[in-house]
DSSP file (Angstrom, degrees, kcal/mol; ACC not computed):
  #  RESIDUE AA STRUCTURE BP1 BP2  ACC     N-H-->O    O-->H-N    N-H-->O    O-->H-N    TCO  KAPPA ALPHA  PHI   PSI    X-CA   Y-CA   Z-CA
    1    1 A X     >        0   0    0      0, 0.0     4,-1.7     0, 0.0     5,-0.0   0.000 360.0 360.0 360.0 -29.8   59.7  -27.3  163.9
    2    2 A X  H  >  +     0   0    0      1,-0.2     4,-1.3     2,-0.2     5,-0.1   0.975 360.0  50.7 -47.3 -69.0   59.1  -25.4  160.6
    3    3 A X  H  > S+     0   0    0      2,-0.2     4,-0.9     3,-0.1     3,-0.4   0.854 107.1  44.8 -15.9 -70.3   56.2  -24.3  161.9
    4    4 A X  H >>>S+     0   0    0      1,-0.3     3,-2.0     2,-0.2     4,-1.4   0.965 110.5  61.7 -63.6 -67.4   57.1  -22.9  165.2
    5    5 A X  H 3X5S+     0   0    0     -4,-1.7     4,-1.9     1,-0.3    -1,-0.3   0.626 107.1  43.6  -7.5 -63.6   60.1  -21.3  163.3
    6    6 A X  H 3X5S+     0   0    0     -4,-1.3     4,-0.7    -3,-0.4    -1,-0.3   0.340 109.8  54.9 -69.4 -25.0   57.5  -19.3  161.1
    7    7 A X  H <X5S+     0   0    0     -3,-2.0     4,-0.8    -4,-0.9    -1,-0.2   0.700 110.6  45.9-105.8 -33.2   55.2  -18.2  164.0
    8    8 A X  H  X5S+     0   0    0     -4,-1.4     4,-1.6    -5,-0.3    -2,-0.2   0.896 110.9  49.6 -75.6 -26.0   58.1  -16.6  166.0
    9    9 A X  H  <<S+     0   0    0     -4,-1.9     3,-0.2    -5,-0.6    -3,-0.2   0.966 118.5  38.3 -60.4 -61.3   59.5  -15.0  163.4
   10   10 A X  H >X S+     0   0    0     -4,-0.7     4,-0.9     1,-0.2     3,-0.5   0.740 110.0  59.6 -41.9 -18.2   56.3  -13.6  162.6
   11   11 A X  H 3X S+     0   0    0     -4,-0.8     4,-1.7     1,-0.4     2,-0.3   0.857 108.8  50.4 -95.0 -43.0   55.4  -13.2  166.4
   12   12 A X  H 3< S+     0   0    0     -4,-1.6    -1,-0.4    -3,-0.2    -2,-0.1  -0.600 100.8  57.1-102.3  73.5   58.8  -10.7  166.5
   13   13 A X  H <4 S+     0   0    0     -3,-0.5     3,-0.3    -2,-0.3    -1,-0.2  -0.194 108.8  51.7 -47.4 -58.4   58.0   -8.5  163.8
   14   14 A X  H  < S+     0   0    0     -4,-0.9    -2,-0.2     1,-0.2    -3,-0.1   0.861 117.1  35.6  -8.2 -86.6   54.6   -7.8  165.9
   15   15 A X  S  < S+     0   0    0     -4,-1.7     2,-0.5     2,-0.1    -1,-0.2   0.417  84.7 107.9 -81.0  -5.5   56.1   -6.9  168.9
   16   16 A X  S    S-     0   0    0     -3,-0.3    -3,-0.1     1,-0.1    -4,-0.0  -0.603  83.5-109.5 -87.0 128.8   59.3   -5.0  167.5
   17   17 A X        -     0   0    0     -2,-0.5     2,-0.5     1,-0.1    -1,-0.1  -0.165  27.6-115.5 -64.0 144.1   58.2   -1.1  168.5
   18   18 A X        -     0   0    0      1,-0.0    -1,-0.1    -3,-0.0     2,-0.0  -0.800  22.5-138.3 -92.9 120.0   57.3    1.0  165.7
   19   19 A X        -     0   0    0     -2,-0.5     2,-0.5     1,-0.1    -1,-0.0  -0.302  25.8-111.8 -86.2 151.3   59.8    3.7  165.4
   20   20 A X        -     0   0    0     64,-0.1     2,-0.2    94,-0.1    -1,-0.1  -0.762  33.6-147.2 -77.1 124.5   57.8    7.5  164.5
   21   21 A X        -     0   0    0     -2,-0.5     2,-0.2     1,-0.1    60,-0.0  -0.588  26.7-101.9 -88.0 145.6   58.7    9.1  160.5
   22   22 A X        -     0   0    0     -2,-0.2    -1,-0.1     1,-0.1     4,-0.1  -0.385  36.2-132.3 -59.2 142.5   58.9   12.5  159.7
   23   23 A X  S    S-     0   0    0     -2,-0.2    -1,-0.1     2,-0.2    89,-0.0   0.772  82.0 -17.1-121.2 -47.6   55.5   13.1  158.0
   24   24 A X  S    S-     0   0    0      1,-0.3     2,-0.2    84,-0.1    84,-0.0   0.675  99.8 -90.3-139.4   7.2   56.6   15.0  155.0
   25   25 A X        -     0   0    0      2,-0.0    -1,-0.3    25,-0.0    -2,-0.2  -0.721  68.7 -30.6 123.5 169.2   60.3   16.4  155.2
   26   26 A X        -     0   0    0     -2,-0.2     2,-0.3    21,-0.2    49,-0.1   0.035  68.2-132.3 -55.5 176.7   62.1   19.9  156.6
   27   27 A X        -     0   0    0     47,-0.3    51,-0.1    48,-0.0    50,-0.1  -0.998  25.1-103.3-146.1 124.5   59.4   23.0  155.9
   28   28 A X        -     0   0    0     -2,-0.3     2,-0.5     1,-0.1    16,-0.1  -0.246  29.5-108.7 -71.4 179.2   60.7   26.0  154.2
   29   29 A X        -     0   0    0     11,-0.1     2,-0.2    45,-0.1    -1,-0.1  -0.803  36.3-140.4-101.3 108.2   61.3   29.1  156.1
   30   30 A X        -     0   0    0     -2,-0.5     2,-1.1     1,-0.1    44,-0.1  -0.616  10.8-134.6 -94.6 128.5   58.4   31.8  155.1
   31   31 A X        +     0   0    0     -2,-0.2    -1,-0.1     4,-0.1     3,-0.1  -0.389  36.8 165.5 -73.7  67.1   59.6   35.2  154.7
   32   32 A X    >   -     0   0    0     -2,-1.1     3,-2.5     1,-0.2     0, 0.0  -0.205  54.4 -56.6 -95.1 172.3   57.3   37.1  156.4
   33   33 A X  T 3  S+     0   0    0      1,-0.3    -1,-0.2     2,-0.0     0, 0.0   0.025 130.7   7.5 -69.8 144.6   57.8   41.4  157.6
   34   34 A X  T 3  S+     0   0    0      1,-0.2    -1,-0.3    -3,-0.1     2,-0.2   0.530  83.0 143.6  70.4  -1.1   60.9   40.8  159.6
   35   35 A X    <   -     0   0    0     -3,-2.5     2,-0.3    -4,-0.1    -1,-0.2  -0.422  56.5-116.7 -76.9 148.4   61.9   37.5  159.2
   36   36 A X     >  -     0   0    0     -2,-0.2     4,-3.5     1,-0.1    33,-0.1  -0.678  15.3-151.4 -97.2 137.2   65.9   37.6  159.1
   37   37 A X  H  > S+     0   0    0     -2,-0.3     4,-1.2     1,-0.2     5,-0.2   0.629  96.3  59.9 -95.3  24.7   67.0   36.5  155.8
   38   38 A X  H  > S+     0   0    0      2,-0.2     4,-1.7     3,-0.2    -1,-0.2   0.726 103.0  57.0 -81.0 -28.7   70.4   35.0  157.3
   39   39 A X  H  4 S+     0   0    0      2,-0.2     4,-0.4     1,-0.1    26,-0.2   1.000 105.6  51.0 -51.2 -75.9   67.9   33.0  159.2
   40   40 A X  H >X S+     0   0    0     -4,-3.5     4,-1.8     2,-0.2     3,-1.2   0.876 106.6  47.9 -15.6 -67.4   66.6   31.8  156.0
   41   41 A X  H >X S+     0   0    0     -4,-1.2     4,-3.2     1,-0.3     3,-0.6   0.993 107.3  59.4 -70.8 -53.6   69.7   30.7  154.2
   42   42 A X  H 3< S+     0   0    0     -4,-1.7     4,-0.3     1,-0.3    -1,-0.3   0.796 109.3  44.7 -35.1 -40.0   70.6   28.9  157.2
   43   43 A X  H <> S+     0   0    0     -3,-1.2     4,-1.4    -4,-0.4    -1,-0.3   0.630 110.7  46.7-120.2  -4.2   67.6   27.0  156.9
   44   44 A X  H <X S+     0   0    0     -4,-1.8     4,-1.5    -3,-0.6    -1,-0.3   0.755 110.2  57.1 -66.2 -32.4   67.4   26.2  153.2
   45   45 A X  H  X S+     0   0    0     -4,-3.2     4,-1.0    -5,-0.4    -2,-0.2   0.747 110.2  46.2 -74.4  -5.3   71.1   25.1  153.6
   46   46 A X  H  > S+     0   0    0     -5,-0.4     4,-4.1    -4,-0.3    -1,-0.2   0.850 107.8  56.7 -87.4 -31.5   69.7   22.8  156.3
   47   47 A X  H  X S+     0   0    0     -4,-1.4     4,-2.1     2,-0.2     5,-0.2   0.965 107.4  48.9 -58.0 -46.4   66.7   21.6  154.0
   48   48 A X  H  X S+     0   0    0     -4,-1.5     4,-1.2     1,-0.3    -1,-0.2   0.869 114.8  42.9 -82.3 -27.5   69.2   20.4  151.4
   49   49 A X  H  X>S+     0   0    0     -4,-1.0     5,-1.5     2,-0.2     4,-0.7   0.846 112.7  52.2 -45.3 -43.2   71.3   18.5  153.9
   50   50 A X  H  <5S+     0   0    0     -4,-4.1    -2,-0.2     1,-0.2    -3,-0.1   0.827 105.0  57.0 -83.3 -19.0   68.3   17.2  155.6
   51   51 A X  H  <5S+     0   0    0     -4,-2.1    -1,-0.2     1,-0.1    -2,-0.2   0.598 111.3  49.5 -48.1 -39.8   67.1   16.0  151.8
   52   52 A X  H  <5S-     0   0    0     -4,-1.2    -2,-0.2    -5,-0.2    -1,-0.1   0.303 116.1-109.4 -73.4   5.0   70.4   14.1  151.7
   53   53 A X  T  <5S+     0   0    0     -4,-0.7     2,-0.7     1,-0.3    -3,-0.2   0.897  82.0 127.6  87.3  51.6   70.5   12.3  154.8
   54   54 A X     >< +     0   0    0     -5,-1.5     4,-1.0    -8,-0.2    -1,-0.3  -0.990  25.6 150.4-151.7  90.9   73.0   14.4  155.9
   55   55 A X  H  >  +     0   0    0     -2,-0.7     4,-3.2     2,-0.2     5,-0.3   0.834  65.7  61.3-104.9 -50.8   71.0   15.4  159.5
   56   56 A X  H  4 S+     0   0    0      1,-0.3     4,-0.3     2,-0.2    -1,-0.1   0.546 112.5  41.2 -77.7  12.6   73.9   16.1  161.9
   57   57 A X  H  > S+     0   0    0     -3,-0.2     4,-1.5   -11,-0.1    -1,-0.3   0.740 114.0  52.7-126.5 -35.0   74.9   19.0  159.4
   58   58 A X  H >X S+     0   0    0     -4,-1.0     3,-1.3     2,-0.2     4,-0.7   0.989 104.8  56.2 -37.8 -77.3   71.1   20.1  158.9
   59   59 A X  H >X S+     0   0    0     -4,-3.2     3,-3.5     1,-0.3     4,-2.2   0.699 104.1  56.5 -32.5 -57.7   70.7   20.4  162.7
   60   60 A X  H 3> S+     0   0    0      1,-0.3     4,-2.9    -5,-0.3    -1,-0.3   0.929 111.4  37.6 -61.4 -42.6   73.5   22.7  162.6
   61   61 A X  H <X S+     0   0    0     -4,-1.5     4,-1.5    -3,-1.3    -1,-0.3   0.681 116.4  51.6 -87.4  12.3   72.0   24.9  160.4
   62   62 A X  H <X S+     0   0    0     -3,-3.5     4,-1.6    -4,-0.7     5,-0.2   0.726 109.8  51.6 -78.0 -30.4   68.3   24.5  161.9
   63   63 A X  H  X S+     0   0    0     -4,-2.2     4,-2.1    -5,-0.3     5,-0.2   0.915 115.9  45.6 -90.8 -38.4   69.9   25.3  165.4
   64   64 A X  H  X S+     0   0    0     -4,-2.9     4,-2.0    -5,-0.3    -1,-0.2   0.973 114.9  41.0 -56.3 -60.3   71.5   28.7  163.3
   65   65 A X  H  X S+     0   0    0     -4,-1.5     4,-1.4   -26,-0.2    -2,-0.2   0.816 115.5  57.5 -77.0 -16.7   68.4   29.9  161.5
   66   66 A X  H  X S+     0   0    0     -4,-1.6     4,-2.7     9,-0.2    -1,-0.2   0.905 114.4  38.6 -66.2 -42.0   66.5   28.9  165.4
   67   67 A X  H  < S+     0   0    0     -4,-2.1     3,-0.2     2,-0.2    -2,-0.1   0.987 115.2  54.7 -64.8 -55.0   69.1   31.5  167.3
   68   68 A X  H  < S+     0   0    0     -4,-2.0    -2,-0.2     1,-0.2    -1,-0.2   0.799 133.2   1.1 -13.2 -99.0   68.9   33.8  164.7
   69   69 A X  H  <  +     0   0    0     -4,-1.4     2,-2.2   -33,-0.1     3,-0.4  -0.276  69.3 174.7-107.9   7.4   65.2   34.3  164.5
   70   70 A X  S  < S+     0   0    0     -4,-2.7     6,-0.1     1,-0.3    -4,-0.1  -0.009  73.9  73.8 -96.2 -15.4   63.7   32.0  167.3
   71   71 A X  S    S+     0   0    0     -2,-2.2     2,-0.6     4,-0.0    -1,-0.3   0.252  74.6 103.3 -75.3  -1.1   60.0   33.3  166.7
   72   72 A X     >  -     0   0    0     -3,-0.4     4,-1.7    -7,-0.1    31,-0.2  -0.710  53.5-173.3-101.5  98.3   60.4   31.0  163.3
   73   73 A X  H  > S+     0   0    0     29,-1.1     4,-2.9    -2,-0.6     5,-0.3   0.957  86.9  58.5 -82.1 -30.7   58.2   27.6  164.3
   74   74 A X  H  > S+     0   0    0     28,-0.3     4,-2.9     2,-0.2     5,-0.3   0.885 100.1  59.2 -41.6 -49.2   59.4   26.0  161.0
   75   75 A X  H  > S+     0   0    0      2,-0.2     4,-0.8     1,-0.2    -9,-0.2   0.913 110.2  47.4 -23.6 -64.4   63.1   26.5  162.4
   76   76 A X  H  X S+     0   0    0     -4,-1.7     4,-1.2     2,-0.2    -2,-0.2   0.529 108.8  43.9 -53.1 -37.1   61.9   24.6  164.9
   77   77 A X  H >X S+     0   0    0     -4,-2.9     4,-2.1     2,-0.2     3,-0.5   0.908 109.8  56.1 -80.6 -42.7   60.3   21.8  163.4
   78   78 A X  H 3X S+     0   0    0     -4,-2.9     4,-1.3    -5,-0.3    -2,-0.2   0.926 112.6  44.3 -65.3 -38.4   63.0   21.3  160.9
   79   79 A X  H 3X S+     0   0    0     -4,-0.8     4,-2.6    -5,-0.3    -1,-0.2   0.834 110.9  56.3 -74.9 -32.5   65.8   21.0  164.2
   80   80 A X  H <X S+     0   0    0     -4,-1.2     4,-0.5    -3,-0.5     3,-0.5   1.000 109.0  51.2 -79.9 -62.2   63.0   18.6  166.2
   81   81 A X  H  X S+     0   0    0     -4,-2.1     4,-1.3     1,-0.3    -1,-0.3   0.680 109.0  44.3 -63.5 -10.5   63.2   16.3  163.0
   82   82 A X  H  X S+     0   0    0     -4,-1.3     4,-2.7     2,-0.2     3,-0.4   0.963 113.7  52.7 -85.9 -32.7   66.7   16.0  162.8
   83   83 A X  H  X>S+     0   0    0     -4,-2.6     5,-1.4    -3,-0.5     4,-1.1   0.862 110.0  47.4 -46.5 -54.1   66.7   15.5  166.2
   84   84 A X  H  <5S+     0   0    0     -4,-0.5     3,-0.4     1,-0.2    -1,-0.3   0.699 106.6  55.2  15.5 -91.6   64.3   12.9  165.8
   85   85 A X  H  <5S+     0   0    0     -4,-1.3    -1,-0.2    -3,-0.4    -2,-0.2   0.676 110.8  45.0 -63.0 -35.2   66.2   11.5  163.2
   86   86 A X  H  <5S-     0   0    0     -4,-2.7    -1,-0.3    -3,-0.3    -2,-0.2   0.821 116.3-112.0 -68.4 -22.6   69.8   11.1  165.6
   87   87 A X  T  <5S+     0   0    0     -4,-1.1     2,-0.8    -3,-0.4    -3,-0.2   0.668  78.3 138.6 101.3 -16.0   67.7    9.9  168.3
   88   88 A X     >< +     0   0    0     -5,-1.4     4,-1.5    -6,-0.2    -1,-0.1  -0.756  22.6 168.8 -92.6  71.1   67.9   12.3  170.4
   89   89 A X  H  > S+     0   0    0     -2,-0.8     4,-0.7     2,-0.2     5,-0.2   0.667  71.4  52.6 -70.2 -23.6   63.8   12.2  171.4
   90   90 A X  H >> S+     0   0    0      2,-0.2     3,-3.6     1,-0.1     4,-1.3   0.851 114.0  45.9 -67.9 -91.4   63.8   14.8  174.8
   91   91 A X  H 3> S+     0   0    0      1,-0.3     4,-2.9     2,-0.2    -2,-0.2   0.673 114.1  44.3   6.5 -71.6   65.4   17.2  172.8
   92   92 A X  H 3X S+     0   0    0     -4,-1.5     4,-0.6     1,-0.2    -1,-0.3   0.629 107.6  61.0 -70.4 -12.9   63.3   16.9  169.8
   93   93 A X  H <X S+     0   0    0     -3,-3.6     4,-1.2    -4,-0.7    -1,-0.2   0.769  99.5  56.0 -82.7 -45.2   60.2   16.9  171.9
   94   94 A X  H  X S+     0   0    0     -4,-1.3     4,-1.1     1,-0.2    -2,-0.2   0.840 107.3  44.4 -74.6 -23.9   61.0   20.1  173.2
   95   95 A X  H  X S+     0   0    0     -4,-2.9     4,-2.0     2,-0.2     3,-0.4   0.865 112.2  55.1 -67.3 -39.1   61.2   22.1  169.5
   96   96 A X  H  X S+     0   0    0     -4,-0.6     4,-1.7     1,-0.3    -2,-0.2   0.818 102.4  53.6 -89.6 -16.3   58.1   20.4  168.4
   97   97 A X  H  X S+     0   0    0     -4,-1.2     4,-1.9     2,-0.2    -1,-0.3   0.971 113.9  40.1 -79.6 -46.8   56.8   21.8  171.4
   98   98 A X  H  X S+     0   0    0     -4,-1.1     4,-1.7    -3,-0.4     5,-0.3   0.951 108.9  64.9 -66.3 -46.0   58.2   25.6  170.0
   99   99 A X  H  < S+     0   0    0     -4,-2.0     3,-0.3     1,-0.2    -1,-0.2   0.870 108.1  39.0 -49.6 -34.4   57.1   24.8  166.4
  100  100 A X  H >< S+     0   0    0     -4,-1.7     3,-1.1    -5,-0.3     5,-0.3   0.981 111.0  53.6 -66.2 -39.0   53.9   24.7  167.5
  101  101 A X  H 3< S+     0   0    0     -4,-1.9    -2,-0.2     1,-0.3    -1,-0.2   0.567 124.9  31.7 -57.0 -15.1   54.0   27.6  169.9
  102  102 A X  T 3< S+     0   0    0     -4,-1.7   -29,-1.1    -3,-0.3   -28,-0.3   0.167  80.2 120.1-131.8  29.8   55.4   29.6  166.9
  103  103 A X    X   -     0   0    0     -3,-1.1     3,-2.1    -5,-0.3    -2,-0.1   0.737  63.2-146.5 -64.8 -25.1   53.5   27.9  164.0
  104  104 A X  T 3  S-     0   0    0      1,-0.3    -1,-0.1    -4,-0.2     3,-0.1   0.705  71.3 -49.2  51.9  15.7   52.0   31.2  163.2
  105  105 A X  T 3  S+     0   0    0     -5,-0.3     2,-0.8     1,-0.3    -1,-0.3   0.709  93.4 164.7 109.2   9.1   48.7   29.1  162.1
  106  106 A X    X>  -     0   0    0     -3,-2.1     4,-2.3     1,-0.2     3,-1.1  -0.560  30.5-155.3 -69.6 118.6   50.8   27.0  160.1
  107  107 A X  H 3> S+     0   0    0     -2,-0.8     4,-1.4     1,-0.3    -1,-0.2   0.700  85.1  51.7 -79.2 -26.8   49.0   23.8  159.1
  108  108 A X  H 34 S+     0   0    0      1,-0.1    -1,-0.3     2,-0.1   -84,-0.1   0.657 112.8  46.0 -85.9   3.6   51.9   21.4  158.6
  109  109 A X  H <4 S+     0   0    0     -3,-1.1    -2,-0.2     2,-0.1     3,-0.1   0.716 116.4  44.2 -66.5 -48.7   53.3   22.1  161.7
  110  110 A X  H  < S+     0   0    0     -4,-2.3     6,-0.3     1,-0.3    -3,-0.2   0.883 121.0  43.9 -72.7 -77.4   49.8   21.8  163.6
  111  111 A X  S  < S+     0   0    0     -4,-1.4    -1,-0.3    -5,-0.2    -2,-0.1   0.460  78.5 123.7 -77.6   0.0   49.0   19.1  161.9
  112  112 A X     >  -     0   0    0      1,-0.2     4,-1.8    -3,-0.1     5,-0.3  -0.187  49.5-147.8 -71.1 153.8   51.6   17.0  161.7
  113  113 A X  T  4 S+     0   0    0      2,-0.2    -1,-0.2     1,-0.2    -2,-0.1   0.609 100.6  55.4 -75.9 -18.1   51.6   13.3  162.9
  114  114 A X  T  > S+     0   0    0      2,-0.1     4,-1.9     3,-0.1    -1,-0.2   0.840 108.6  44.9 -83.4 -36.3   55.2   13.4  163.9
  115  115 A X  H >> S+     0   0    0      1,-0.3     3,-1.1     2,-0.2     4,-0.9   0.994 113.9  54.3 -74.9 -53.5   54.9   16.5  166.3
  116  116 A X  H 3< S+     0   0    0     -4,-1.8    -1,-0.3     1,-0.3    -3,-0.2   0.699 104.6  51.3 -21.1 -41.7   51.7   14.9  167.8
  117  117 A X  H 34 S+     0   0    0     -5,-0.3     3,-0.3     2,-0.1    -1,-0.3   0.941 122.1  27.6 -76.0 -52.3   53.1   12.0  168.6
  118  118 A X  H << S+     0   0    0     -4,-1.9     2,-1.8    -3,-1.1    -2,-0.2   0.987 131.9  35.6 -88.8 -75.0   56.4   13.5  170.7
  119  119 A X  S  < S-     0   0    0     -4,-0.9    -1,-0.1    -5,-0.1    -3,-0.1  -0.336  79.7-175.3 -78.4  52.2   54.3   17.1  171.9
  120  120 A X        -     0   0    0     -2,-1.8    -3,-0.1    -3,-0.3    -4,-0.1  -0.268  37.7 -78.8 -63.3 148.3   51.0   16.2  172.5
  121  121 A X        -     0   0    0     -2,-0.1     2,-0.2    -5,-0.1     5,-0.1  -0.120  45.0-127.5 -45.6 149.3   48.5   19.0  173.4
  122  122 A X        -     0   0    0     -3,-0.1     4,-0.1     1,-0.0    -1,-0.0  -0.422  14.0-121.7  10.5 130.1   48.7   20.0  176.8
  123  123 A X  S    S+     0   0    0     -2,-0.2     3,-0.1     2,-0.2    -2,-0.1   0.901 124.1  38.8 -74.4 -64.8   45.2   20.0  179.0
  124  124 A X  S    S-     0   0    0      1,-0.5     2,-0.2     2,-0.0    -1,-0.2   0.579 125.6-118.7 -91.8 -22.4   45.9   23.9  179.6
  125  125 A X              0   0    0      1,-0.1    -1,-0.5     0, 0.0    -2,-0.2  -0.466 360.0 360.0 118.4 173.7   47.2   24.1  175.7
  126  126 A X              0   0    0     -2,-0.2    -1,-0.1    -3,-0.1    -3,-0.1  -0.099 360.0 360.0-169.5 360.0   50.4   25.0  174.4
């Protein structure tokens, strides 16, 4: 009886689905010609919320520096993880999908494992 005990418990670790992580954390906001810096502070005041587990008050200031500036794929990314992070995966699928589109060649964006996962490439691109 021990036994069996020990192989179903092992047996639901297995099958319980492996939820997707954020691959390294929010991504600061690069000032580049034209970047709004109200955007900016919006989105460092979301990094340090989103460094404290503090998500549903990062989103709000990802979703600010996004309106702002919307050409900002970092904005973007930072808003899909908190979505992410609520749970709220449609949503979050669909920034990861504008952080790339505005990634500006950015390499933790492109690369990241999280965005991959929800916004995979497109046959036609995106």
């Amino acid at each position: 009886m021990r036994k069996l005990l020990y192989v179903l418990l092992a047996l639901s670790f297995v099958f319980l689905p492996v939820p997707v992580f954020a691959d390294g954390g929010a991504l600061q906001f690069p000032m580049r010609e034209g970047s709004s810096a109200s955007a900016h502070k919006h989105n460092e005041e979301g990094i340090s919320h989103f460094n404290q587990g503090h998500y549903d008050v990062a989103l709000k200031h990802f979703q600010m520096a996004s309106k702002i500036d919307p050409a900002v794929g970092e904005s973007h990314y930072n808003e899909a993880l908190c979505l992410d992070k609520l749970g709220r995966h449609g949503d979050a699928t669909n920034h990861f999908y504008a952080a790339r589109k505005y990634a500006h060649g950015n390499s933790a964006i492109l690369k990241s494992g999280i965005l991959n996962d929800h916004a995979p490439m497109k046959r036609e691109g995106s």
